[in-house]
ChimeraX commands (.cxc) that place a marker at each C-alpha (Angstrom):
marker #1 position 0.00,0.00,0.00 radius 0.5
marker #1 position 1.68,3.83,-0.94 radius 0.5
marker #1 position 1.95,5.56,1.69 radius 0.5
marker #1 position 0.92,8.83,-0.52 radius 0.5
marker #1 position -2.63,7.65,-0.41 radius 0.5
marker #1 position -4.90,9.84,1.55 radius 0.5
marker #1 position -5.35,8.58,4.79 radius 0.5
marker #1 position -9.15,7.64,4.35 radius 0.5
marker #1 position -8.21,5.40,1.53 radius 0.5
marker #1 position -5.54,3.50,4.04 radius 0.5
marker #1 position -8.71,2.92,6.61 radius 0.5
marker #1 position -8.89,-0.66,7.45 radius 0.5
marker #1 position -11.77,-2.51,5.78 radius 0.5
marker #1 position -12.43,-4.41,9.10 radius 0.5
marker #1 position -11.81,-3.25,12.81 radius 0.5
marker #1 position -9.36,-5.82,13.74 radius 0.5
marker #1 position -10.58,-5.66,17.74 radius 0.5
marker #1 position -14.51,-6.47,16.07 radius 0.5
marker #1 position -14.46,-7.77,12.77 radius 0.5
marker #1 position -17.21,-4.81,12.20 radius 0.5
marker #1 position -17.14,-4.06,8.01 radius 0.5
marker #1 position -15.99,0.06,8.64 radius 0.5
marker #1 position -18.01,2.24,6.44 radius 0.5
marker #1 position -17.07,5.95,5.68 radius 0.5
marker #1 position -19.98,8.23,4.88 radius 0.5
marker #1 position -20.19,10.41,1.88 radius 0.5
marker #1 position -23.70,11.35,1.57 radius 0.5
marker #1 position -26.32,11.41,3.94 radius 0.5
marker #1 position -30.12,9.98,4.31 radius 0.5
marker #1 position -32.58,13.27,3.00 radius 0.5
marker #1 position -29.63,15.05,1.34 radius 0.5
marker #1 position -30.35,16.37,-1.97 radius 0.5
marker #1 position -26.21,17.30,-2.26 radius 0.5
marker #1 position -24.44,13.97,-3.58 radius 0.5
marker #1 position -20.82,14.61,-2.23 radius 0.5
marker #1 position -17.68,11.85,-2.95 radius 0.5
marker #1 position -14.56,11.56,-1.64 radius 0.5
marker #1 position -11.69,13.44,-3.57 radius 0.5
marker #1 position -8.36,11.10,-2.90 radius 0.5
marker #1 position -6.57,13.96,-4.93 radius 0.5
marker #1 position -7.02,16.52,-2.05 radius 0.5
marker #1 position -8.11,14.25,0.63 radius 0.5
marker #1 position -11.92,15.81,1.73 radius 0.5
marker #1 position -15.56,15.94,0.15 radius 0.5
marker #1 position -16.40,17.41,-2.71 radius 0.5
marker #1 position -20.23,18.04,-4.15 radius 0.5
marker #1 position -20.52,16.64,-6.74 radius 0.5
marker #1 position -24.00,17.89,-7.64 radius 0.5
marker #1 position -27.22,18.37,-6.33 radius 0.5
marker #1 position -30.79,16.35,-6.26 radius 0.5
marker #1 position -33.93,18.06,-8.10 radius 0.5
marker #1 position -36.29,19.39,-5.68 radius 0.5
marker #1 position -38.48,16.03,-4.22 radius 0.5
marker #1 position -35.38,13.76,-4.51 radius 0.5
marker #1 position -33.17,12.81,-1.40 radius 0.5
marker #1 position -31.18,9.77,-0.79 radius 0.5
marker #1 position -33.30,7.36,0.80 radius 0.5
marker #1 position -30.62,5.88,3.39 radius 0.5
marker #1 position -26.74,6.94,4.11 radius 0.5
marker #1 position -24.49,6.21,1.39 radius 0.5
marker #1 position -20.67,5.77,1.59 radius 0.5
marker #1 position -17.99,3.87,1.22 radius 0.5
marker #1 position -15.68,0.78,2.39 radius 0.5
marker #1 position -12.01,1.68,2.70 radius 0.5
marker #1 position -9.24,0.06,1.17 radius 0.5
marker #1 position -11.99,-1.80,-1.50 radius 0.5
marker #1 position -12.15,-1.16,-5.74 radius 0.5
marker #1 position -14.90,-1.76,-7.07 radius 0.5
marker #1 position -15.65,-3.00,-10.99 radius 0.5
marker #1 position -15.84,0.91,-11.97 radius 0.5
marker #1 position -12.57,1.99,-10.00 radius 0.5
marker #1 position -13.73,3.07,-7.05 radius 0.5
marker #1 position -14.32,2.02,-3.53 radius 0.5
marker #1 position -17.42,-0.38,-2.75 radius 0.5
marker #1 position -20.62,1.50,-2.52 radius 0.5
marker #1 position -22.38,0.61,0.53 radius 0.5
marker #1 position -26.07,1.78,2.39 radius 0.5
marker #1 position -25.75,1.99,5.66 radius 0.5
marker #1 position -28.96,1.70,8.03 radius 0.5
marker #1 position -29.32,3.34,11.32 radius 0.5
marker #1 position -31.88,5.20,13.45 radius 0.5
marker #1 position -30.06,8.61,12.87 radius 0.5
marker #1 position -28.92,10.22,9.90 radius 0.5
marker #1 position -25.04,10.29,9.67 radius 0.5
marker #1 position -22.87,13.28,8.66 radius 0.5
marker #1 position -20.31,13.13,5.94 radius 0.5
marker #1 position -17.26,11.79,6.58 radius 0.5
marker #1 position -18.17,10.06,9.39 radius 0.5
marker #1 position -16.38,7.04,10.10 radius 0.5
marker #1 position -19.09,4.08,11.34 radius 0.5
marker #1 position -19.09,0.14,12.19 radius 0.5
marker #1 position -21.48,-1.95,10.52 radius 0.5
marker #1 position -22.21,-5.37,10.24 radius 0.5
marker #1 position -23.08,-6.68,6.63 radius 0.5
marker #1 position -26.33,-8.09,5.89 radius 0.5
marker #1 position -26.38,-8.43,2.19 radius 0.5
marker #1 position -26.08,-6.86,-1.01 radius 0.5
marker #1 position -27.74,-5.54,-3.78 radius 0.5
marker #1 position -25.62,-6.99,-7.25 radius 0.5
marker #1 position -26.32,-4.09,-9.86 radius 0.5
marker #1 position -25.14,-2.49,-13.24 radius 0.5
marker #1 position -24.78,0.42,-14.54 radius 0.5
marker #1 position -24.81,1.37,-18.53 radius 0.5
marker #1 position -22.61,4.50,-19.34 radius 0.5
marker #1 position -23.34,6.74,-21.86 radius 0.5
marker #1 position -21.11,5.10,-24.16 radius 0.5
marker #1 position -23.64,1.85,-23.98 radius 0.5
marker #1 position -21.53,-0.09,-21.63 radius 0.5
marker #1 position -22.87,-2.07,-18.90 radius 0.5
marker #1 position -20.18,-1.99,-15.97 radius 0.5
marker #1 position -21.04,-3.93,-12.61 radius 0.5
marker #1 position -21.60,-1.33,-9.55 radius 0.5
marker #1 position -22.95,-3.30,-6.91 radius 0.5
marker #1 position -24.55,-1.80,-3.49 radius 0.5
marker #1 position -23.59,-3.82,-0.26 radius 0.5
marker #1 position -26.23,-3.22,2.76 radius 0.5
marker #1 position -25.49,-3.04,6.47 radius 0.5
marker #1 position -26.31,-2.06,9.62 radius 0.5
marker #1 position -24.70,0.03,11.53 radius 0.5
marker #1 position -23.45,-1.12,15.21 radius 0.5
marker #1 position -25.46,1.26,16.53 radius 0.5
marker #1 position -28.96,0.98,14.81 radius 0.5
marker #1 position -31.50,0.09,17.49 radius 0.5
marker #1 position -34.23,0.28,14.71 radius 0.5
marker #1 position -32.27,-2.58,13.11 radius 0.5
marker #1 position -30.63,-4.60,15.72 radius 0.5
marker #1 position -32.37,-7.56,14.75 radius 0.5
marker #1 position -31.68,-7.70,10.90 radius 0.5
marker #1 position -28.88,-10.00,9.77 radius 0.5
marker #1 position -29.90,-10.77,6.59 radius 0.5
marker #1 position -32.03,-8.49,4.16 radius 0.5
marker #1 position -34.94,-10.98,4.62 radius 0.5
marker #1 position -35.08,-9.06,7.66 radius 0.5
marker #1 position -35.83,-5.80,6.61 radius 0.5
marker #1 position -39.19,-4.17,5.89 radius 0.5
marker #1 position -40.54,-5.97,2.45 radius 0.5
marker #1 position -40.95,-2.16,0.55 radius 0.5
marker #1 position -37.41,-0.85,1.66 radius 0.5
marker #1 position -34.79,-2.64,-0.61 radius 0.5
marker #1 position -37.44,-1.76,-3.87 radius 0.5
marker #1 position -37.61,1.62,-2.67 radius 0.5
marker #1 position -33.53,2.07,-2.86 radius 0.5
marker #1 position -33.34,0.17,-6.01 radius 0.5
marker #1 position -36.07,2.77,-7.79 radius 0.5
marker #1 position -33.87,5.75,-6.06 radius 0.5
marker #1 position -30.92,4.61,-7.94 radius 0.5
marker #1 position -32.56,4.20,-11.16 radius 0.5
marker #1 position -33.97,7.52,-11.34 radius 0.5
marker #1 position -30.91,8.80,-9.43 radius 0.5
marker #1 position -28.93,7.01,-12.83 radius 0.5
marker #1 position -31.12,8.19,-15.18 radius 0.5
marker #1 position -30.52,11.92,-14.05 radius 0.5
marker #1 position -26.93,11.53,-15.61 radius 0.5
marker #1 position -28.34,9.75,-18.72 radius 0.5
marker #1 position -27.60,6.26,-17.49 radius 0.5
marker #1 position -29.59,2.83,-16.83 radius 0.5
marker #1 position -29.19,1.27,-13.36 radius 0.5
marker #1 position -30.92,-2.89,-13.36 radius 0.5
marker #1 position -30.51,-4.87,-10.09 radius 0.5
marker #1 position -29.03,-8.63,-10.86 radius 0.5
marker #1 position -29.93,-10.06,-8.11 radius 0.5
marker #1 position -30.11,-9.79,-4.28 radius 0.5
marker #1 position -27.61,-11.96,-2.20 radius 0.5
marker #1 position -27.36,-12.63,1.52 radius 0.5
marker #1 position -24.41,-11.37,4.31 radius 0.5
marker #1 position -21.66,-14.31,3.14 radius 0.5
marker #1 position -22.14,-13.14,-0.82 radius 0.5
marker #1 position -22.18,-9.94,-0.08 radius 0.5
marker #1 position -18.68,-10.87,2.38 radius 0.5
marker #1 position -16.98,-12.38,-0.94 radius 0.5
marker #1 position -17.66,-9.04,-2.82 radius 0.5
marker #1 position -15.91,-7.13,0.26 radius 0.5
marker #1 position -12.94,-9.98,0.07 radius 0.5
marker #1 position -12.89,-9.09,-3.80 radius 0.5
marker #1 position -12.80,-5.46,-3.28 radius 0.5
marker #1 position -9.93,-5.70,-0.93 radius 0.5
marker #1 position -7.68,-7.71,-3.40 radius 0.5
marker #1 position -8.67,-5.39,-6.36 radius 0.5
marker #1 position -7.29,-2.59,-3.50 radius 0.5
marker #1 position -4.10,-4.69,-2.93 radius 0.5
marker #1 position -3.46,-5.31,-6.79 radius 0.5
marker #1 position -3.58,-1.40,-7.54 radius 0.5
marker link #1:1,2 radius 0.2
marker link #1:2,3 radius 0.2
marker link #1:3,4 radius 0.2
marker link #1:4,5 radius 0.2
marker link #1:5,6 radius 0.2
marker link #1:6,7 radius 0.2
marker link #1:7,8 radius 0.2
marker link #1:8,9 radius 0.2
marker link #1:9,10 radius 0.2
marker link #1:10,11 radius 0.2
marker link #1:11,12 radius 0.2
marker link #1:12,13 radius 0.2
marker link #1:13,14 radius 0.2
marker link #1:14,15 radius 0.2
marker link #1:15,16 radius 0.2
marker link #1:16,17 radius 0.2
marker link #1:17,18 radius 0.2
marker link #1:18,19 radius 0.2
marker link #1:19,20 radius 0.2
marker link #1:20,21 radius 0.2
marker link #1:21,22 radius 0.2
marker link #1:22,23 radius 0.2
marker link #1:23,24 radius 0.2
marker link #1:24,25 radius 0.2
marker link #1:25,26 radius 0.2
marker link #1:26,27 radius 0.2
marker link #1:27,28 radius 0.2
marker link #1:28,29 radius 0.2
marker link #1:29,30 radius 0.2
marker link #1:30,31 radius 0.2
marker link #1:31,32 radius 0.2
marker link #1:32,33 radius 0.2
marker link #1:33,34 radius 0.2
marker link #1:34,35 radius 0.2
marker link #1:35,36 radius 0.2
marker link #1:36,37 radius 0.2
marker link #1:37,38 radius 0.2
marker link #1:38,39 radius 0.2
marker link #1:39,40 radius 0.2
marker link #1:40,41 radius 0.2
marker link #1:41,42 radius 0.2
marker link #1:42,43 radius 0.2
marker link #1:43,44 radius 0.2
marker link #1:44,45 radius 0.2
marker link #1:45,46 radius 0.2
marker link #1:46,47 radius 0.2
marker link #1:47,48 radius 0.2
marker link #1:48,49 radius 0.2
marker link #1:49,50 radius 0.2
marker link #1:50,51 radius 0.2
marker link #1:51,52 radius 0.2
marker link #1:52,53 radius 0.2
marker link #1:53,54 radius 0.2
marker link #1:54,55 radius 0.2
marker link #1:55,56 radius 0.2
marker link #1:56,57 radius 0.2
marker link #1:57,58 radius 0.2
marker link #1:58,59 radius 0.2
marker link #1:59,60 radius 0.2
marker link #1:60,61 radius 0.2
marker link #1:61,62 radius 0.2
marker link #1:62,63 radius 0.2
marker link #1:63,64 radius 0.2
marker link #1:64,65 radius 0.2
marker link #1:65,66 radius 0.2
marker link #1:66,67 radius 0.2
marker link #1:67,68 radius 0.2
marker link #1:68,69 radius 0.2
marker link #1:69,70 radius 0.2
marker link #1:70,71 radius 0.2
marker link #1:71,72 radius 0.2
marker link #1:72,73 radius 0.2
marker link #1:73,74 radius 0.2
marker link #1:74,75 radius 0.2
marker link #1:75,76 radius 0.2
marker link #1:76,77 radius 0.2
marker link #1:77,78 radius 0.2
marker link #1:78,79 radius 0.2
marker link #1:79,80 radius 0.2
marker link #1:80,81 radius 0.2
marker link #1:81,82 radius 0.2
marker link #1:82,83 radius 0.2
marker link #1:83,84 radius 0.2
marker link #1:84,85 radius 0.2
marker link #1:85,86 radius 0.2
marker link #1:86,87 radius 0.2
marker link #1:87,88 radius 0.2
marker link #1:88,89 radius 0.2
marker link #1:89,90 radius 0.2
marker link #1:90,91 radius 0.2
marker link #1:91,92 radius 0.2
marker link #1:92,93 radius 0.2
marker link #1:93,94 radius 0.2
marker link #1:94,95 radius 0.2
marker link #1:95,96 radius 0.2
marker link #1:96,97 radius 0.2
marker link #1:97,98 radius 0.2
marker link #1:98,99 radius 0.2
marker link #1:99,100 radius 0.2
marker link #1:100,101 radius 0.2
marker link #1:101,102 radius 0.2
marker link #1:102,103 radius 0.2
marker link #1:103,104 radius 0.2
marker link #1:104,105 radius 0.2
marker link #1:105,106 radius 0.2
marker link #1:106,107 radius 0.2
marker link #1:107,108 radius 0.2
marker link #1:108,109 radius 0.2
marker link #1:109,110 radius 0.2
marker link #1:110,111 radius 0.2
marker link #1:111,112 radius 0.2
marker link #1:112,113 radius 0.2
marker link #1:113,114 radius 0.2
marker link #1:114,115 radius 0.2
marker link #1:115,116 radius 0.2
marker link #1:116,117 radius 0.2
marker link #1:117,118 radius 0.2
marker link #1:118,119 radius 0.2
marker link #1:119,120 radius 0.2
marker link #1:120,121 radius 0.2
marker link #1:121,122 radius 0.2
marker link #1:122,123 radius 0.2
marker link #1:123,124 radius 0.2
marker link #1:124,125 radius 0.2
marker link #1:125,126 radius 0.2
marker link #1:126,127 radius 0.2
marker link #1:127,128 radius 0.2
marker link #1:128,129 radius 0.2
marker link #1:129,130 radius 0.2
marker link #1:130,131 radius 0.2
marker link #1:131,132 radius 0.2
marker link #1:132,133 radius 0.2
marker link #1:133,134 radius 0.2
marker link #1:134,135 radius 0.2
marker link #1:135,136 radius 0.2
marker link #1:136,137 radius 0.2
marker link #1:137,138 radius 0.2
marker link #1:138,139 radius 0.2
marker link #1:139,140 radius 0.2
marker link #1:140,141 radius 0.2
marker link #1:141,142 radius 0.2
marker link #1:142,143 radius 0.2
marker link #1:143,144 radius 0.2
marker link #1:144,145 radius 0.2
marker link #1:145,146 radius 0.2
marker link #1:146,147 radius 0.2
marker link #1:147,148 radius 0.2
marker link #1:148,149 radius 0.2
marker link #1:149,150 radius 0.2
marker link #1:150,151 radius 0.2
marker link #1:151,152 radius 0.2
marker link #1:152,153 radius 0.2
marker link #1:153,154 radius 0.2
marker link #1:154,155 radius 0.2
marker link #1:155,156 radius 0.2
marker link #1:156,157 radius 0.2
marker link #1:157,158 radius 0.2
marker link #1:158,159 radius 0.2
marker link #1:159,160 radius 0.2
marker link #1:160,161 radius 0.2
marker link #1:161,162 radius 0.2
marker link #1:162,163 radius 0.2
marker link #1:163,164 radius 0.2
marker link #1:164,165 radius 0.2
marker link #1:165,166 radius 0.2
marker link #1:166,167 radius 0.2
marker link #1:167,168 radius 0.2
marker link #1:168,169 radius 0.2
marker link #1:169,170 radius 0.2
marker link #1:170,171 radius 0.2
marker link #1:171,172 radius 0.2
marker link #1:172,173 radius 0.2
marker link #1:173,174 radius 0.2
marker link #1:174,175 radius 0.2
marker link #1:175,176 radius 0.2
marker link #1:176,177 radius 0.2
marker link #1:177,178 radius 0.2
marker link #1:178,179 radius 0.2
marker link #1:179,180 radius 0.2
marker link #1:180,181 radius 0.2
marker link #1:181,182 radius 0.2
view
C-alpha cells in the first residue's frame, strides 16, 4: 500500500478488535447534495445536487481500502436510526447486497454493486442480519432511487440479483484484493 494515499483510503476494511465491516460516509439519508470523496485533495467534494423532491433514501458511503468493478471504492447503504454526517467514520455489520449495473453513456454495462449493512449502533435494526429481515418495501424503494438517481446523468441502473451477508462478504474480500493489486 503507498503511503501517498490519503489517509481515508488507508482505513482498514475491518476493525481488527470487532471484525465490524468500517463504512465511511459520503452522503447522507434526505440530502439532496451527492458529495464523494476526492483522494486527490483528501476531503468531500459536491458533486451535484438532487432536483427538488429527490433525497437519498438511506446513508451512502464507502468501504475503505476496496475497488470496485468501476474503480472506485465499494458502494455501501448503511442503516441506522439517525442520519449520519459526511465523513463520518461508522461500524457496521453486513447483511447483504444488492448486485447491480450500470450502462454508461457510451452503452456499456459496468457492474456497480450496493452492499447493505447495519450500523453497530442501529436500534431500529438490531435484529436484521440478513435483508430478509428488513421491511418488504425498503430494498425496492432504494433500487427505484438509484434508477432515477442514474437516469438523471443519462444512465440505466438494473438490479441482478439480491444476495445474503456471506455473498455480499466475498464481494468485500474481492474489493480488498482489487485494493491490494492497484
Amino acid at each position: 500500500m503507498s503511503k501517498n494515499r490519503p489517509s481515508l483510503e488507508r482505513i482498514s476494511t475491518y476493525d481488527t478488535r470487532t471484525n465490524d465491516l468500517t463504512v465511511i460516509i459520503e452522503t447522507p439519508k434526505g440530502s439532496r447534495s451527492k458529495y464523494a470523496y476526492d483522494p486527490e485533495i483528501g476531503t468531500f467534494a459536491l458533486k451535484f445536487v438532487l432536483p427538488a423532491g429527490m433525497t437519498f433514501p438511506v446513508d451512502f458511503g464507502f468501504v475503505p481500502s476496496t475497488l470496485g468493478a468501476d474503480g472506485d471504492p465499494l458502494d455501501i447503504i448503511i442503516l441506522l436510526d439517525e442520519t449520519l454526517s459526511v465523513g463520518t467514520k461508522v461500524s457496521a455489520r453486513l447483511i447483504g447486497a444488492i448486485e447491480a449495473e450500470e450502462r454508461e453513456k457510451d452503452g456499456a454495462w459496468e457492474r456497480n454493486d450496493r452492499l447493505v449493512a447495519v450500523a453497530t449502533h442501529a436500534h431500529a435494526y438490531d435484529k436484521a442480519h440478513d435483508l430478509r429481515d428488513l421491511d418488504p418495501a425498503l430494498l425496492p424503494g432504494i433500487e427505484r432511487f438509484f434508477e432515477s438517481y442514474n437516469r438523471l446523468h443519462d444512465k440505466d441502473f438494473r438490479v441482478k440479483e439480491r444476495v445474503d451477508a456471506k455473498e455480499a462478504g466475498k464481494l468485500v474480500k474481492k474489493g480488498m484484493a482489487a485494493y491490494q493489486d492497484g
